[in-house]
C-alpha positions as CSV (number, residue, x, y, z in Angstrom):
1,X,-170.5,-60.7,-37.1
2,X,-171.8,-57.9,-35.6
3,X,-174.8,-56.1,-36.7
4,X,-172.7,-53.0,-37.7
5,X,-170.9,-54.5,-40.5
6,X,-168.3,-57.0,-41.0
7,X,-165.4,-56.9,-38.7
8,X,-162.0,-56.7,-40.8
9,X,-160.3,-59.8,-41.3
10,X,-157.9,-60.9,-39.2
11,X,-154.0,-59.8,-39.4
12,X,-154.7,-57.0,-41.5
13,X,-153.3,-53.2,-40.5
14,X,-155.5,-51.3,-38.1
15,X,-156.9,-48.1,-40.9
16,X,-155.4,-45.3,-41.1
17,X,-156.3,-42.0,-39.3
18,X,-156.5,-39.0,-41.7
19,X,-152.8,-37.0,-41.7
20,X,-153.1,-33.5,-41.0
21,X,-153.1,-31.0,-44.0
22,X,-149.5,-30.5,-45.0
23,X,-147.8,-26.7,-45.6
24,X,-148.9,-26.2,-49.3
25,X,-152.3,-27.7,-48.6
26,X,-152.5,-24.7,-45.8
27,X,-151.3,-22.1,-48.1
28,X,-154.3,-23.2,-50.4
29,X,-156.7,-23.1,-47.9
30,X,-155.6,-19.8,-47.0
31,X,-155.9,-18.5,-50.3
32,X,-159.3,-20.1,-50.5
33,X,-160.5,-18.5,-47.5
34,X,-159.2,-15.3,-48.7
35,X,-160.9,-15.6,-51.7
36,X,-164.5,-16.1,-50.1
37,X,-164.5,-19.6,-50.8
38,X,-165.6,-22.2,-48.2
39,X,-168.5,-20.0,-47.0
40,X,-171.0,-22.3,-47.0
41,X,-174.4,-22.5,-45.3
42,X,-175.4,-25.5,-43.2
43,X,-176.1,-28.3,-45.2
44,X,-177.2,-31.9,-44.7
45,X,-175.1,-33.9,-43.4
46,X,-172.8,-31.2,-42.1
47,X,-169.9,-33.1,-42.6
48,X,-168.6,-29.8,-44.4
49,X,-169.1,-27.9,-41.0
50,X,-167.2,-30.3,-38.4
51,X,-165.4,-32.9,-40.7
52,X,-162.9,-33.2,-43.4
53,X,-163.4,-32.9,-47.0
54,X,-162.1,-34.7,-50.1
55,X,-158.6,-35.8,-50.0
56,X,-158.6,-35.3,-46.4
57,X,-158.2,-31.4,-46.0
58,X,-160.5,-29.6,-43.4
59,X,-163.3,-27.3,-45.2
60,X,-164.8,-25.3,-42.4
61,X,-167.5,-23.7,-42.7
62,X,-167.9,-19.7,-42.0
63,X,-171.4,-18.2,-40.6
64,X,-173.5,-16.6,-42.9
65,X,-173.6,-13.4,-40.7
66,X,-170.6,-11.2,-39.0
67,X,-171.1,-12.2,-35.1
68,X,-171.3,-10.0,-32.8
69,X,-168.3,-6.8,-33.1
70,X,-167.8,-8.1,-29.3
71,X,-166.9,-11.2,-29.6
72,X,-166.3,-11.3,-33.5
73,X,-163.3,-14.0,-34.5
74,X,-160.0,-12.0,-36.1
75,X,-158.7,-15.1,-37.5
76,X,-159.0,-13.8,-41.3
77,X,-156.8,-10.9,-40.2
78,X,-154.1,-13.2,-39.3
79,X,-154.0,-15.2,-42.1
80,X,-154.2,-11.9,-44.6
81,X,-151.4,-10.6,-42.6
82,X,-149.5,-13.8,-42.9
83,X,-149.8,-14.4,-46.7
84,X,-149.2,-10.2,-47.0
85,X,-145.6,-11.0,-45.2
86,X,-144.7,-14.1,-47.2
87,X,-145.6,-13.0,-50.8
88,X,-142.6,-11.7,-51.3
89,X,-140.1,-13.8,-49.3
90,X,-140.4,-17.0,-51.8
91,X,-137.7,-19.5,-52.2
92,X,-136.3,-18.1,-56.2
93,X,-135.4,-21.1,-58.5
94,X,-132.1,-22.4,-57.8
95,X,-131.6,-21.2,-54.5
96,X,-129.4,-22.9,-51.5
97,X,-131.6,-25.1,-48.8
98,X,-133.7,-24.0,-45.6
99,X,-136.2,-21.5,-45.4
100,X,-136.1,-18.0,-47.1
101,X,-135.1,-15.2,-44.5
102,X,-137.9,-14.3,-42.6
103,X,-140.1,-17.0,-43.0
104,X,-139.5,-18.2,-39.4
105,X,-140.1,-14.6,-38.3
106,X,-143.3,-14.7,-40.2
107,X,-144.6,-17.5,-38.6
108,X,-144.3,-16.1,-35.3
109,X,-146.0,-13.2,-35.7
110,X,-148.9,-15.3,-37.5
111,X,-149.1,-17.5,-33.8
112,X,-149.0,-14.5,-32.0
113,X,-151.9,-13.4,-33.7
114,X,-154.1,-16.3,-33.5
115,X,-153.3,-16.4,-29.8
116,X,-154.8,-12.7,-29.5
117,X,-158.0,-14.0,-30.5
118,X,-158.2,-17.6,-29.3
119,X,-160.8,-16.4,-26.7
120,X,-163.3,-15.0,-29.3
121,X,-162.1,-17.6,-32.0
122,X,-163.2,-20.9,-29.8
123,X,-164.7,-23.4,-32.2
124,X,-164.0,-21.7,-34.8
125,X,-162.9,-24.6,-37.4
126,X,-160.6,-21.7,-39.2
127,X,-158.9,-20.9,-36.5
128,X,-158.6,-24.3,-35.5
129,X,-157.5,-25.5,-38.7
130,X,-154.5,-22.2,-39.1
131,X,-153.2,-22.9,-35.5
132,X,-152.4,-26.5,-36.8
133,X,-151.3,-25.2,-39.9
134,X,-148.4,-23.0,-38.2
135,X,-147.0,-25.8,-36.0
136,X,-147.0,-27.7,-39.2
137,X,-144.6,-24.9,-41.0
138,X,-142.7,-24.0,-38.0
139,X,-141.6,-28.1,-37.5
140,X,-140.7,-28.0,-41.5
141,X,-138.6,-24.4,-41.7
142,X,-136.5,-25.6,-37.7
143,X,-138.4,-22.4,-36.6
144,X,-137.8,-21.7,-32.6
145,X,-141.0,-20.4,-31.0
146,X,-139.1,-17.7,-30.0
147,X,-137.4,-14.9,-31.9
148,X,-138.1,-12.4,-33.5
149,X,-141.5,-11.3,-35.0
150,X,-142.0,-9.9,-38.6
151,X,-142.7,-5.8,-38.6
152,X,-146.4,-5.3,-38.1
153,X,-148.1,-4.5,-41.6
154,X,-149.0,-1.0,-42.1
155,X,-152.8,-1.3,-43.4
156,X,-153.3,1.8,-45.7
157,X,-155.4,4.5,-44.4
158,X,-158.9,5.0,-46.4
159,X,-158.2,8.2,-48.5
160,X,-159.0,11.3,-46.7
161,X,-162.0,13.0,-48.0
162,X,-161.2,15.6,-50.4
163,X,-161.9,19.2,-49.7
164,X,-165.0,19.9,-49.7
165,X,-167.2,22.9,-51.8
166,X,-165.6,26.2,-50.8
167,X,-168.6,27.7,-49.3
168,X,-167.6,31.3,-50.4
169,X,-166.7,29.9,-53.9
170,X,-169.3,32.7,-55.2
171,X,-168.4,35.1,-52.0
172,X,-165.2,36.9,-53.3
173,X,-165.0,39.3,-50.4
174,X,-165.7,36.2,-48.0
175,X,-163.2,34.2,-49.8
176,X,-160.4,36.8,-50.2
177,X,-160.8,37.2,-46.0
178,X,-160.6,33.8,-45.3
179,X,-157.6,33.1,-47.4
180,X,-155.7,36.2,-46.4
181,X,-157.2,37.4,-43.1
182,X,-157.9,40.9,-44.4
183,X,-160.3,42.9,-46.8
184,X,-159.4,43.0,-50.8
185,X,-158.6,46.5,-52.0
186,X,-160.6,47.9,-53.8
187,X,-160.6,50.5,-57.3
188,X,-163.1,53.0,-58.9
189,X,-163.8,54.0,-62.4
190,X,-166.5,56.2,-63.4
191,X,-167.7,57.8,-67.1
192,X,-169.9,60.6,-67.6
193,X,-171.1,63.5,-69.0
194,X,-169.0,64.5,-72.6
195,X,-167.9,62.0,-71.5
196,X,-165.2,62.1,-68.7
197,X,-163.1,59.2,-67.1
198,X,-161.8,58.6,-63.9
199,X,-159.8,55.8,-63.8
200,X,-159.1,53.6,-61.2
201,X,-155.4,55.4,-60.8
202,X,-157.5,58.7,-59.8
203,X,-156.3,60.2,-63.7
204,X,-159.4,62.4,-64.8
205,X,-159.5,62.8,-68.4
206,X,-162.1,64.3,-70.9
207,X,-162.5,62.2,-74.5
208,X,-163.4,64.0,-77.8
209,X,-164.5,59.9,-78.4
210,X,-167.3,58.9,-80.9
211,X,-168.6,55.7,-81.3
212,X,-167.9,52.4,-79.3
213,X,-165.4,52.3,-76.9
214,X,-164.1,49.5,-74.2
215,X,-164.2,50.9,-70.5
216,X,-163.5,47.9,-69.5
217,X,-162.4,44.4,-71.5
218,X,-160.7,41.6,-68.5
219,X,-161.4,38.1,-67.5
220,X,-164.7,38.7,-65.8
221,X,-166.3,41.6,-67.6
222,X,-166.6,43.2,-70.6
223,X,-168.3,47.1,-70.5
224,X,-168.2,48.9,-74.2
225,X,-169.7,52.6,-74.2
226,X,-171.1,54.2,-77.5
227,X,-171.0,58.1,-77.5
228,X,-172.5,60.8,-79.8
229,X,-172.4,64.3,-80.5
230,X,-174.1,66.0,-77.8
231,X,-175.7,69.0,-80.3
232,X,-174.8,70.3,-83.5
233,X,-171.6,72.2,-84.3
234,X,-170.4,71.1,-80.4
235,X,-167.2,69.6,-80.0
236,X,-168.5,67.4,-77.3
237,X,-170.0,63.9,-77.1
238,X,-172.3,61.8,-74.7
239,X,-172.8,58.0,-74.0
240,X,-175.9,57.2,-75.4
241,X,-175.7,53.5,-75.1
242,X,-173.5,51.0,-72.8
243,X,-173.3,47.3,-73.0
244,X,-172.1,45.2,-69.7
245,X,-171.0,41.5,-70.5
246,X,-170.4,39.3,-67.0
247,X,-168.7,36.5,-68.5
248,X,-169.4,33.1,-68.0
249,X,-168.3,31.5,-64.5
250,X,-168.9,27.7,-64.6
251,X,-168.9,27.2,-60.6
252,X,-171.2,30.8,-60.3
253,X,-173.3,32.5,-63.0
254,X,-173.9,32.2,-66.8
255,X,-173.0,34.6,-69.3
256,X,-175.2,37.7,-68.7
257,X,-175.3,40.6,-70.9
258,X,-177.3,44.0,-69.4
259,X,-177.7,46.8,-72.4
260,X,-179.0,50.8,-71.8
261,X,-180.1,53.0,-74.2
262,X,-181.3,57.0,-73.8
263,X,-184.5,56.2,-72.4
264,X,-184.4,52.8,-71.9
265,X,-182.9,52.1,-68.5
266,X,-183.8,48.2,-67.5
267,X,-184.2,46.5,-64.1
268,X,-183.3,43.0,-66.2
269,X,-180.3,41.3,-68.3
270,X,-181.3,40.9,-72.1
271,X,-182.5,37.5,-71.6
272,X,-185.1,39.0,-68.8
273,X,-183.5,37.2,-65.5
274,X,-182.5,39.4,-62.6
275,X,-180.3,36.7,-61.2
276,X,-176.9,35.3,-62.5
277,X,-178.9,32.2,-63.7
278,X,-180.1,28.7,-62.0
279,X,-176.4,27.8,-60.9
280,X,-175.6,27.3,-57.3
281,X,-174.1,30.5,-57.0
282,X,-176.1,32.4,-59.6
283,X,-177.9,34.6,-56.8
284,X,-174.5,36.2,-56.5
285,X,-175.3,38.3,-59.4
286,X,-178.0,40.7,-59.3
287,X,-180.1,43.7,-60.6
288,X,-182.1,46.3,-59.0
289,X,-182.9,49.5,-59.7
290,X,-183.3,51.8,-56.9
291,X,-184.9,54.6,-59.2
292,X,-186.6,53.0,-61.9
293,X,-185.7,54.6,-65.4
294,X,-182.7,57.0,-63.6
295,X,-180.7,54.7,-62.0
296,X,-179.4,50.6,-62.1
297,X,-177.5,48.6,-59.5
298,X,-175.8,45.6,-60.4
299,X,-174.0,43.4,-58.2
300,X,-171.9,41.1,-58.6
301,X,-170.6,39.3,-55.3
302,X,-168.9,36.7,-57.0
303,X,-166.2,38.9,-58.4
304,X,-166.8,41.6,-55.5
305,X,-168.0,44.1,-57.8
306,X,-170.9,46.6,-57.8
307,X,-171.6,48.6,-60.8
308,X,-174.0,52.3,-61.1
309,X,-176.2,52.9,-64.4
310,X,-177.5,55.7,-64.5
311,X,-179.6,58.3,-67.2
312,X,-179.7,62.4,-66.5
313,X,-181.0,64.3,-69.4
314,X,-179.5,62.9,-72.8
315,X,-176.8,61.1,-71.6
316,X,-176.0,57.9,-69.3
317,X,-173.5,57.5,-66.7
318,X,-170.9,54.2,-65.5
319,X,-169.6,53.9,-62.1
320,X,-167.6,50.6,-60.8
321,X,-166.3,49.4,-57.5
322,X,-164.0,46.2,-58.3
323,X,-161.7,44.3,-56.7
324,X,-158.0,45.2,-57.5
325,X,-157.4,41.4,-58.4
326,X,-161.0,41.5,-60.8
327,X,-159.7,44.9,-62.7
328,X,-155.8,43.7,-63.2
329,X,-157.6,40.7,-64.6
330,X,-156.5,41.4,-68.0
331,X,-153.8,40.1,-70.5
332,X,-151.5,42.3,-73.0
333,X,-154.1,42.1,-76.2
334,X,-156.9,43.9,-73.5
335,X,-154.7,46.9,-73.4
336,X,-157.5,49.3,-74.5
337,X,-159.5,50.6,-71.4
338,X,-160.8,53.8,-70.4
339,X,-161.1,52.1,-66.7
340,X,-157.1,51.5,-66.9
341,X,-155.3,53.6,-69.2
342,X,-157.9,56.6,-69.6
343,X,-158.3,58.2,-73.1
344,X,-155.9,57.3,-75.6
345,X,-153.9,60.4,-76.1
346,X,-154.8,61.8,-78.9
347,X,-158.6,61.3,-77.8
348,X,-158.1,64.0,-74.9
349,X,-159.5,67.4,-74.5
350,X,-156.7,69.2,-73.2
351,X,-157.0,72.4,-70.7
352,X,-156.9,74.5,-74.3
353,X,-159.7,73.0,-75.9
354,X,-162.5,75.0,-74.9
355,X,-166.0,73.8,-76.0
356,X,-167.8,75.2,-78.9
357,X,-171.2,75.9,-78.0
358,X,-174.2,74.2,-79.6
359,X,-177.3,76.4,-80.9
360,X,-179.0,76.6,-77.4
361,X,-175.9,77.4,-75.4
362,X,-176.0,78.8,-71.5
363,X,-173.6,81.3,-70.7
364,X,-170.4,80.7,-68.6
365,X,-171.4,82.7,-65.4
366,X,-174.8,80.4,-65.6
367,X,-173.2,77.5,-66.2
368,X,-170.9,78.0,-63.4
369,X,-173.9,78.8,-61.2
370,X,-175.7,75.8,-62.3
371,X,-173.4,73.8,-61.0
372,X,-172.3,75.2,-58.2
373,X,-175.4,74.8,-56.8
374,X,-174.8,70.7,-57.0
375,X,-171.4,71.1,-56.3
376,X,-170.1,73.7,-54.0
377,X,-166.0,72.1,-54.5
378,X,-164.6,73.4,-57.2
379,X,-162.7,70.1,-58.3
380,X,-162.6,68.2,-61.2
381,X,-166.3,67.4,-60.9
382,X,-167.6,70.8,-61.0
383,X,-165.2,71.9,-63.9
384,X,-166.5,69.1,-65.8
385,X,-170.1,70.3,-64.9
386,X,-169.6,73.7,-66.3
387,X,-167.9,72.4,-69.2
388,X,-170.7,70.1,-70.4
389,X,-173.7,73.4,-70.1
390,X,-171.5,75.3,-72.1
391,X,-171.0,72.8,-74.9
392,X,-174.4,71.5,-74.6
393,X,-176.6,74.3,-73.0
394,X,-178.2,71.1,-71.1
395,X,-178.8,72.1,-67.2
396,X,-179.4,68.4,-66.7
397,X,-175.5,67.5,-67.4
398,X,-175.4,69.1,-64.0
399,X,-176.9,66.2,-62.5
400,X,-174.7,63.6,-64.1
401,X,-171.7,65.5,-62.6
402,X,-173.6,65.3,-59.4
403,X,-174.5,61.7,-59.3
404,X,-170.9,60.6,-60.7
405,X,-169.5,63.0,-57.5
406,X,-172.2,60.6,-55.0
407,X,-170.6,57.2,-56.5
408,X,-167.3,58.4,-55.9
409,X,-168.6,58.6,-52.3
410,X,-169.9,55.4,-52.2
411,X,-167.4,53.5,-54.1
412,X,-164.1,55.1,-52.9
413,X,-162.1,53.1,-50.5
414,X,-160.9,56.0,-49.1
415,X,-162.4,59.4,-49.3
416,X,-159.2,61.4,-49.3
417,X,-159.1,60.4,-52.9
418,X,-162.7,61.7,-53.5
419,X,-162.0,65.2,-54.8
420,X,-159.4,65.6,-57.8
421,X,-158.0,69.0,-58.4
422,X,-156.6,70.7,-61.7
423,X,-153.0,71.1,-62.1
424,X,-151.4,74.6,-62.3
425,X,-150.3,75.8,-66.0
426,X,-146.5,73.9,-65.9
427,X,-148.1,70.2,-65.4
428,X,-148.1,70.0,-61.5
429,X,-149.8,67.6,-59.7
430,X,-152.9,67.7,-58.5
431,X,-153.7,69.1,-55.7
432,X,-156.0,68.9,-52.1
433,X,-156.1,72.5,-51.3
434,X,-157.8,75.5,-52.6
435,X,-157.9,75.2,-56.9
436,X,-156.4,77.5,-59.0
437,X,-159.0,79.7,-61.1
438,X,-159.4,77.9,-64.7
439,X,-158.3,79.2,-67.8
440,X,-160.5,81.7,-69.2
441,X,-163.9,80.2,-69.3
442,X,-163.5,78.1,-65.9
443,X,-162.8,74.9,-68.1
444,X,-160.4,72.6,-67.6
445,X,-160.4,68.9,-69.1
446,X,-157.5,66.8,-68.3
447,X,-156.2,66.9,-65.3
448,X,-154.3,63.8,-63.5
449,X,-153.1,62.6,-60.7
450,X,-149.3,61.8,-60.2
């Protein structure tokens, strides 16, 4: 006897070496390792790391950090591209003997991988323990080692990142470019004086309106105009109040409301701000005024539109440059618009209605001198001049004629349009040339264009 332990007795069977894992035993461990299991730290005794564990099946055990990307072991690939292939080709209850189709073909492709990365796998217990694993499976299914090799799984691509924020989100002229590789068109309305509308289809209409009245009522904006009589016994009317509502746009601005009043003309929204609020895209809307008390420009980028307050004498003025897209912005309950419709019929002046002057009237020769002096054309802005003195005997309405005139010049997309002539006495359209003399007094109040 030995001093390592009694010797065994004599005639009995020499012990048996450990068997090698069968297939199921494999498919567990592949599972396992799938799973995270089996990622164990060094431990004492180590006979986890380099030995077998209970009932005989090889636990190896996996570094606590990735290795190196140079030399790091692909083995878990293979075997989640092996168990990927055969999930679906199991043997259904009841079936006929040998291997399901494509088992064999499996296999192959699973040795072909491991032999891709014996180099970087050396030692690895894992890799050791699937290459064993496969010859195991391949004796049991008859497979050949050569044939055919399963179709390569296609790993999903990671989602491609969504679009990102439209940087001209609040930019509508930079957005409408980018997406259609040319400018947007754009429309003018203006309303002044008794008041008369332009609309953005170049009609020119004088309203006998009192009270409040939409100019405009779409998607974006809501502008209301309140009118009054202009002097006693007069047949004309004046905005004395307008109210601008840009609606609420989550992505741009908040809901901002801007209110005038005869003599109150302010740089700010109701709530104070001159901005469209503390959104990412509220400095797209803003306020200035270029002449404090006269005249208020607000713009409004988001929606590409650019609006004119202004105040002459006892009356205030609207101008508008919009997108065509912002002013058709509308549905069929919005039909009421001065902007888009002009007056409502019976709301018109016609080329009869003469004005009835108030107690300090000015005569027609000064009246047409007054504003001739503003406006040398004798278009639809200068016959509205002259008919505003008369039925007011305010010299100032010349001024409102005048600024409504330098709008149109600024807000026009194309200055053939600018002047707007009356039509002769049968209804014919308007015209470019030279005008034909008004009716009696040099008044004439609805003219449109054709």
């Amino acid at each position: 006897m030995g001093m390592g332990g009694p010797d065994p007795p004599r005639g009995s069977p020499p012990p048996e070496r450990p068997s090698s894992p069968g297939p199921m035993a494999f498919l567990l461990l592949l599972l396992l390792l799938l799973c995270g299991h089996g990622k164990r730290g060094p431990g004492r005794g180590d006979r986890r790391r380099a030995g077998v564990g209970g009932g005989g099946t090889p636990v190896p055990h996996l570094p606590s950090g990735p290795p190196p990307a140079e030399a790091q072991c692909k083995i878990l690939r293979c075997n989640s591209d092996y168990v990927s292939a055969t999930l679906a080709l199991r043997t259904p209850p009841g079936s006929g003997p040998g291997p399901p189709a494509g088992v064999c073909d499996a296999l192959r492709s699973y040795s072909l991988c491991t032999r891709k990365t014996a180099r970087t796998c050396r030692g690895d217990l894992v890799y050791h323990a699937a290459v064993h694993g496969i010859e195991d499976l391949m004796i049991q299914h008859n497979c050949s080692r050569r044939g055919p090799t399963a179709a390569p799984r296609v790993r999903p691509r990671p989602p491609a990142p969504g679009p990102g924020p439209d940087p001209y989100l609040c930019d509508y002229e930079r957005r409408f470019v980018s997406r259609h590789g040319r400018s947007p068109d754009y429309q003018h309305c203006a309303a002044f004086g008794d008041p008369h509308v332009r609309t953005f289809r170049h009609d020119f209409h004088t309203c006998r309106v009192l009270g409040s009245w939409p100019l405009l009522d779409n998607r974006y904006l809501f502008v209301q105009a309140t009118s009054y009589p202009v002097a006693r016994d007069a047949n004309a009317t004046a905005t004395g109040k307008l109210t601008i509502i840009f609606k609420n746009m989550k992505e741009c601005v908040d809901q901002k409301v801007y209110r005038a009043e005869l003599g109150d003309l302010p740089a700010a929204f109701e709530d104070g701000s001159v901005d469209g609020g503390p959104r990412p895209g509220g400095g797209s809307l803003t306020i200035r005024a270029p002449a404090p008390g006269r005249h208020v420009e607000i713009r409004a980028a988001y929606i590409g539109t650019t609006i004119a307050v202004r105040q002459a004498g006892r009356q205030l003025s609207f101008s508008i440059r919009a997108a065509r897209e912002v002013a058709g912005a509308f549905s069929e309950e919005q039909d009421l618009q001065l902007c888009v419709g002009g007056c409502p019929p019976g709301q018109r002046l016609s080329r009869e209605d003469r004005p009835r002057r108030g107690a300090s009237a000015v005569g027609p020769d000064a009246a047409r001198a007054l504003c001739r002096e503003r406006l040398p054309v004798e278009d639809a802005y200068f016959h509205s001049c002259v008919f505003d003195v008369l039925a007011s005997g305010d010299p100032n309405f010349t001024l409102a004629a005048h600024a409504a005139l330098e709008d149109a010049r600024a807000f026009l997309p194309d200055l053939g349009r600018l002047h707007l002539f009356p039509p002769d006495r049968a209804g014919g359209p308007l015209r470019p040339a030279r005008p034909l003399l008004p009716l009696a007094l040099g008044v004439s109040v609805s003219w449109c264009r054709f």
